[in-house]
C-alpha positions as CSV (number, residue, x, y, z in Angstrom):
1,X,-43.4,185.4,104.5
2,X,-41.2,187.5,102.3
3,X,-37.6,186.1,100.8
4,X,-34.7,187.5,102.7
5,X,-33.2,190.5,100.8
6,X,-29.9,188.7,100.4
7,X,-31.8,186.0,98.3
8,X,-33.1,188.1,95.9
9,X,-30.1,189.0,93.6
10,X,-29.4,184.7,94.4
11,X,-32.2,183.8,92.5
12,X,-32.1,186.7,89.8
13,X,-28.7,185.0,88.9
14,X,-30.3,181.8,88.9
15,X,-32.9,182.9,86.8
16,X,-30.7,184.9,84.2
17,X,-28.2,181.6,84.3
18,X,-31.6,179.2,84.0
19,X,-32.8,181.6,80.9
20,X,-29.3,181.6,79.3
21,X,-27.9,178.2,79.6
22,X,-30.3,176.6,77.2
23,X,-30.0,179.2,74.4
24,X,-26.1,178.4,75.3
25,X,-26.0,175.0,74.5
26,X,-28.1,175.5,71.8
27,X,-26.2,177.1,69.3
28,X,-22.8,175.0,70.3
29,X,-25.2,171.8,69.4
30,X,-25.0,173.1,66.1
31,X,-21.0,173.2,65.5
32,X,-20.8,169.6,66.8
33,X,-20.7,166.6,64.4
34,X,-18.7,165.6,61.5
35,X,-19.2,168.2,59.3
36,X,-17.9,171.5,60.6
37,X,-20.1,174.5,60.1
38,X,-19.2,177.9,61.7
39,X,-20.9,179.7,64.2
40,X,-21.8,182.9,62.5
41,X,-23.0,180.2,59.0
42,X,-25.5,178.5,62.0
43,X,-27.1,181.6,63.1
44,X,-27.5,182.9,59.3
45,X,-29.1,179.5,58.2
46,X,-31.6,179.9,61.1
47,X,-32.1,183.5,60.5
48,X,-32.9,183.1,56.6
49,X,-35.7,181.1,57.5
50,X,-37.6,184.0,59.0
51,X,-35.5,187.3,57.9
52,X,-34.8,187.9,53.8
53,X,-31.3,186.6,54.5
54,X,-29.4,186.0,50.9
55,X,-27.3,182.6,51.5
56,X,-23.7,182.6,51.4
57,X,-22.8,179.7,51.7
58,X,-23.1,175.9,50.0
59,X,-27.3,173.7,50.5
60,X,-25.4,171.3,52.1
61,X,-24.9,173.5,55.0
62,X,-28.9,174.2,55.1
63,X,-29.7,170.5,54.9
64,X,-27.0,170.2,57.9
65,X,-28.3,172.5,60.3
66,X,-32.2,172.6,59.5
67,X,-32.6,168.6,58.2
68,X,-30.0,166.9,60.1
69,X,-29.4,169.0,63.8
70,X,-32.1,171.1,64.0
71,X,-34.8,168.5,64.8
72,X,-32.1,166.6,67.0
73,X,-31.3,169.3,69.2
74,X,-35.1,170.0,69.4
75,X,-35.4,166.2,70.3
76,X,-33.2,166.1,72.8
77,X,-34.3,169.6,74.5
78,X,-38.1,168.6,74.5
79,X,-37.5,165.2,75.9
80,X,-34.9,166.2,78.5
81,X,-36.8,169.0,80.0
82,X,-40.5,167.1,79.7
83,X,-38.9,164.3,81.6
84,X,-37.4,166.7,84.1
85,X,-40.5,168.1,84.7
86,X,-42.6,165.2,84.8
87,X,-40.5,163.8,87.3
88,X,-40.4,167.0,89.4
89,X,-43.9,166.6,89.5
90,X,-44.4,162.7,90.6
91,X,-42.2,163.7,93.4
92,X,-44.2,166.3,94.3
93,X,-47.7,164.2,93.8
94,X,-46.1,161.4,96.0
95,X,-43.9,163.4,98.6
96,X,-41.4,160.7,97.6
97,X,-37.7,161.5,96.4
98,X,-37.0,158.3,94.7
99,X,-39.6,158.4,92.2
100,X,-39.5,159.6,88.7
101,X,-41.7,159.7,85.7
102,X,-41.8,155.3,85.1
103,X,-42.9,154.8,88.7
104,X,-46.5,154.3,87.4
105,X,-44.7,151.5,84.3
106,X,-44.6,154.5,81.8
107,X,-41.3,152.6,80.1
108,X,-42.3,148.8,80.5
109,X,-45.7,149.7,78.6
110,X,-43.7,152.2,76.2
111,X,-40.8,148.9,75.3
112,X,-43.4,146.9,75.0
113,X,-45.5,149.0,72.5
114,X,-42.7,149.5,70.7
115,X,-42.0,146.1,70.5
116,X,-45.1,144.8,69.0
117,X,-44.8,147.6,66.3
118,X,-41.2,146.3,65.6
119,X,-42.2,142.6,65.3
120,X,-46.0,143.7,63.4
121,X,-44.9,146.8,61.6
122,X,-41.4,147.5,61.2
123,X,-42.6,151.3,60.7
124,X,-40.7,154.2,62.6
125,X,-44.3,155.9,63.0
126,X,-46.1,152.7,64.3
127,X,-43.3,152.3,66.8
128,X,-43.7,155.8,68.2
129,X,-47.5,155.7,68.0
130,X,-47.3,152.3,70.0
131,X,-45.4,153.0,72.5
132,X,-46.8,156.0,73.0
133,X,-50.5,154.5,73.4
134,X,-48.7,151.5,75.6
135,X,-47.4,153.9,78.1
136,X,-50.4,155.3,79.0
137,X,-52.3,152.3,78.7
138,X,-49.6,151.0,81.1
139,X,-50.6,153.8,83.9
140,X,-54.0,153.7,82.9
141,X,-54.0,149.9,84.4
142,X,-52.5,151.6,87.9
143,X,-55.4,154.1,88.4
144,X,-57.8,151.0,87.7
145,X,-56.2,148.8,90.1
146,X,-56.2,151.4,93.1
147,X,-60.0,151.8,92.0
148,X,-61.3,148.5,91.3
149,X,-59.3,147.5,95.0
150,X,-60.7,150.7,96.6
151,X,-57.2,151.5,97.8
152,X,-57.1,155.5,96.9
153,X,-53.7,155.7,98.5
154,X,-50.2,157.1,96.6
155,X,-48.5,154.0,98.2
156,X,-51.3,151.5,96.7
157,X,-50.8,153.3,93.8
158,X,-46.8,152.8,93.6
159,X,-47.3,149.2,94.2
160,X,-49.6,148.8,91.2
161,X,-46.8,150.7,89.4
162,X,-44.6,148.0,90.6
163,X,-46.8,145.6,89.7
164,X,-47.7,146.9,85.9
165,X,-43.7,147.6,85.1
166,X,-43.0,143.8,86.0
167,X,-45.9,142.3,83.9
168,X,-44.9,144.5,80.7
169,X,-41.4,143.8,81.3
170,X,-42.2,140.0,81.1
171,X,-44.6,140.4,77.9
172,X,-41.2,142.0,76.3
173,X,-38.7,139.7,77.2
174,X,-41.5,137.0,75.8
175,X,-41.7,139.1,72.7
176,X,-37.9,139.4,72.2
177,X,-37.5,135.5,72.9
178,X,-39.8,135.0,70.1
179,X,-38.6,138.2,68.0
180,X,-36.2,136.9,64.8
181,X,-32.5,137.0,66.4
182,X,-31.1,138.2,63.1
183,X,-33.3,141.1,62.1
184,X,-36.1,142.3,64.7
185,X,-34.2,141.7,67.9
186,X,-31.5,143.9,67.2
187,X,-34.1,146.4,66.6
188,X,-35.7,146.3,69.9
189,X,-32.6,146.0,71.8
190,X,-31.4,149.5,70.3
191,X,-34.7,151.5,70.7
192,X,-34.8,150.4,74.3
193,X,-31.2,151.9,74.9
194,X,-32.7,155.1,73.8
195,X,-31.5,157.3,70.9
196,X,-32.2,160.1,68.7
197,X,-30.0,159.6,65.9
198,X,-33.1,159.0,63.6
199,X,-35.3,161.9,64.5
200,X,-37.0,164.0,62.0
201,X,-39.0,167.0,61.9
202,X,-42.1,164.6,61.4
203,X,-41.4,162.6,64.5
204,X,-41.4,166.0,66.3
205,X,-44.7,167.5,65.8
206,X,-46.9,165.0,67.3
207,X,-44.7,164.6,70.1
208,X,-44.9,168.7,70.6
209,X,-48.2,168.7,69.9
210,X,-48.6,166.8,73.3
211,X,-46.1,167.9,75.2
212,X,-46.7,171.5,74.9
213,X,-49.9,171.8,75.8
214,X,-49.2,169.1,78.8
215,X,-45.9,171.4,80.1
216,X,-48.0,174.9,80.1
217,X,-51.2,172.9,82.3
218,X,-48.2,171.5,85.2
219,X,-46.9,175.4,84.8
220,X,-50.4,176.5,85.5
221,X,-50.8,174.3,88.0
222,X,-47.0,174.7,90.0
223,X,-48.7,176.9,92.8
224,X,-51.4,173.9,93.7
225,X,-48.4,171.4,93.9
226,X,-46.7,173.4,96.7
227,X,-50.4,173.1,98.8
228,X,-50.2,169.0,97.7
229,X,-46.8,168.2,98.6
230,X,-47.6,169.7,102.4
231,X,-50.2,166.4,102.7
232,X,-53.6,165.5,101.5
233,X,-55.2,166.6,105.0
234,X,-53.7,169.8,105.1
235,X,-54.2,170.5,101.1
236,X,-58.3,169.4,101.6
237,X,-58.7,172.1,104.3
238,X,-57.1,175.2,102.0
239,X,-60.0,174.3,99.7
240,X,-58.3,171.9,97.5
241,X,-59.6,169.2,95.6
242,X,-57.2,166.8,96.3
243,X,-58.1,163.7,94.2
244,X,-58.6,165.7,91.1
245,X,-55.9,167.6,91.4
246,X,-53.5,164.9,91.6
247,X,-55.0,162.7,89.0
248,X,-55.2,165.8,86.7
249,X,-51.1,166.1,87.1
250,X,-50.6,162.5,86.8
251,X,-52.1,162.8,83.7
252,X,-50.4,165.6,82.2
253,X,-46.9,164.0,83.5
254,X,-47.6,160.9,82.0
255,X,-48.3,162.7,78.5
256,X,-45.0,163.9,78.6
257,X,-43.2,160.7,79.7
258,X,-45.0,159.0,76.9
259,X,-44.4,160.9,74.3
260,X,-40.6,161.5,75.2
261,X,-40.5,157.8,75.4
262,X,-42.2,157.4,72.6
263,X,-39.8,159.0,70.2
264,X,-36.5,158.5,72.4
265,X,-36.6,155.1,73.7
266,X,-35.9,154.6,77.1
267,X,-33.5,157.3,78.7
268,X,-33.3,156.8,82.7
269,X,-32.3,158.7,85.7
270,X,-33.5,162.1,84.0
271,X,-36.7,162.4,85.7
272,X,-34.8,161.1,89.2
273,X,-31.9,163.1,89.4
274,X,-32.6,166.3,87.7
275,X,-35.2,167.6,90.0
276,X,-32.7,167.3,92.8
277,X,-30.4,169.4,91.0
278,X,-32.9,172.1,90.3
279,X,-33.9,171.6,94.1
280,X,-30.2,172.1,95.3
281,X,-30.6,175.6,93.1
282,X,-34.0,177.4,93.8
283,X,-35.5,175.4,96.5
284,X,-38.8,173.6,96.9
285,X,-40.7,176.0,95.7
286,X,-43.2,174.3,92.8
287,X,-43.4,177.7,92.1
288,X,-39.3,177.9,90.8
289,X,-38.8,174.5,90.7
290,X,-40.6,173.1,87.5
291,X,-39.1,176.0,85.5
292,X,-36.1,175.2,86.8
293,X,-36.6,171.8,86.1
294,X,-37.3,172.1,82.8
295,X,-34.3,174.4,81.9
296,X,-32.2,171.9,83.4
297,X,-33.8,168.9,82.0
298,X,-33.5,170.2,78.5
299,X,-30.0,171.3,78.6
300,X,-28.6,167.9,80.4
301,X,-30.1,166.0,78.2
302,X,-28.6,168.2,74.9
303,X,-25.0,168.0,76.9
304,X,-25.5,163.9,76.7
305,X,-26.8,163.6,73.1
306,X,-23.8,165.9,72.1
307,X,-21.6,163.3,73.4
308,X,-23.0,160.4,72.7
309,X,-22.7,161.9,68.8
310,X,-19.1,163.4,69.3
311,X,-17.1,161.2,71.6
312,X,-16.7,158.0,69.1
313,X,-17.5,157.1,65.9
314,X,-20.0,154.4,66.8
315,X,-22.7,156.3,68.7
316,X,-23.3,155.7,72.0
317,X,-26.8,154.9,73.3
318,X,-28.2,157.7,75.4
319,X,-30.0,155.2,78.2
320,X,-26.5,154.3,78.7
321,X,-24.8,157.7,79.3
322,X,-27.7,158.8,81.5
323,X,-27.1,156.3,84.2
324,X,-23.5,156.0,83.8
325,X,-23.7,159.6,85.1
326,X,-26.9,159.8,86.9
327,X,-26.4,157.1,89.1
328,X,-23.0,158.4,90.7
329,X,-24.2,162.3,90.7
330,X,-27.1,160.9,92.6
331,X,-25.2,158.7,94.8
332,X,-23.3,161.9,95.2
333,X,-25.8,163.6,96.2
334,X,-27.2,160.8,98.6
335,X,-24.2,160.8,100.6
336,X,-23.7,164.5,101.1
337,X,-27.1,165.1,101.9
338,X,-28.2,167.0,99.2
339,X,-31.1,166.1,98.1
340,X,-32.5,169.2,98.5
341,X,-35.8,167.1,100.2
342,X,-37.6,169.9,102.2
């Protein structure tokens, strides 16, 4: 059935507002922080790097936007938006509004991973790589579950989540019980509050390099979520391959949930409440709804880290801002009925 005419120019704005807002934010990411750098400075250090731009100004400035910001704001857009997404997405696979991207023990695995890299390695790069390979290994222990039980249900396969995020959350507490109080515990503690405070441009291309990829396939694939969320009987008549289909977007979600995780630390409520919000704005529609995610994702996420980097000296983890305002916008939203559910 075709929109309503008076919907149309609704969802152009939202469109035009969903395109805009992340360039926005963007460029004001760049005048934040402790060194002050104009606007017009930012968007000539950016330029230069692809236009015959002569500098005008001092290298520190270059080495401020490109070495320092650049790869933060980046960070915190790509991880925002691919957990947005990804949680969009497990909603949609599970018809369930209270799930989100660590249902499956994506973060449990991830902490733990990173864990052992702390306490083995003490390398940034084993750390990512770890937790990385621990959060899917973490889901990859759900799907065998539901196989090796013969369950083949979404519930079963929530339960197994359940079951996977409690035994990695026991291996890490173990670990930091044994972890040196003094130098390696610290450590732990502070990846698993989630920051980005150390990113660099090498931490981003491997996480990129999986994300990407993983964001166009659920893109490709929005339209086949609409005929999933209406019910495995209903999506098996239309000619869909129901089983495949949802283990192929399972798969890509939990690429991106790694690999945010895996270079971020833990950052909640993202993947919960931000599909919601982009729910509230376009509607159900799979179709609108994971680009909307996405934008949305990407620039609450950028808003946080800009705080979290601006507000006090001492920089506040992100894990912690997330729920400080997740949980009462979604508890919000709860009692108002908005969940935009439907």
């Amino acid at each position: 059935m075709p929109a309503p005419v008076h919907q149309k120019p609704t969802r152009s704005l939202a469109a035009v507002f969903l395109i805009l807002l992340p360039v926005a934010i963007f460029l004001l990411s760049f005048l934040l922080g402790r060194y002050p750098v104009e606007p017009l400075t930012v968007i000539k250090v950016i330029a230069a790097q692809f236009l015959p731009v002569s500098p005008d100004w001092p290298p520190v400035v270059t080495s401020v936007v490109l070495d320092v910001r650049l790869p933060r704001v980046l960070a915190a857009m790509v991880v925002g938006g691919g957990l947005a997404i990804a949680g969009a997405c497990y909603q949609g696979v599970f018809r369930n509004p209270l799930v989100s991207p660590f249902t499956l023990g994506v973060s449990a695995g991830a902490g733990f991973g990173a864990a052992v890299a702390i306490l083995l390695f003490g390398e940034r790069y084993a750390t990512q790589a770890c937790a990385f390979a621990f959060g899917l290994l973490a889901v990859a222990i759900c799907f065998a579950m539901n196989r090796f039980f013969r369950l083949n249900s979404t519930i079963a396969l929530v339960l197994g989540g359940v079951i996977v995020g409690s035994l990695f959350t026991a291996l890490l507490s173990l670990l930091k019980y044994v972890a040196d109080p003094n130098s390696k515990l610290p450590v732990i503690e502070f990846w698993l509050l989630g920051s980005l405070s150390s990113v660099s441009t090498a931490d981003l291309v491997p996480v990129l390099t999986v994300t990407i990829p993983s964001v166009l396939g659920l893109l490709a694939l929005r339209w086949r979520l609409n005929l999933l969320a209406m019910g495995d009987e209903q999506a098996s008549i239309m000619g869909v391959e129901v089983a495949r289909l949802r283990l192929a977007i399972i798969l890509l979600s939990t690429l991106i949930a790694a690999s945010a995780v895996s270079i971020s630390g833990i950052i909640g409520w993202v993947g919960l409440v931000i599909p919601h919000l982009a729910r509230i704005l376009v509607g159900p529609d799979f179709r609108r709804l994971l680009p909307a995610a996405l934008s949305l994702g990407a620039c609450y996420l950028l808003i946080i880290d800009d705080v979290a980097r601006t507000v006090t000296a001492a920089e506040v983890p992100l894990g912690i801002l997330t729920a400080l305002i997740g949980a009462p916008v979604f508890m919000l939203l709860l009692g108002r009925g908005r969940l935009g559910w439907a």
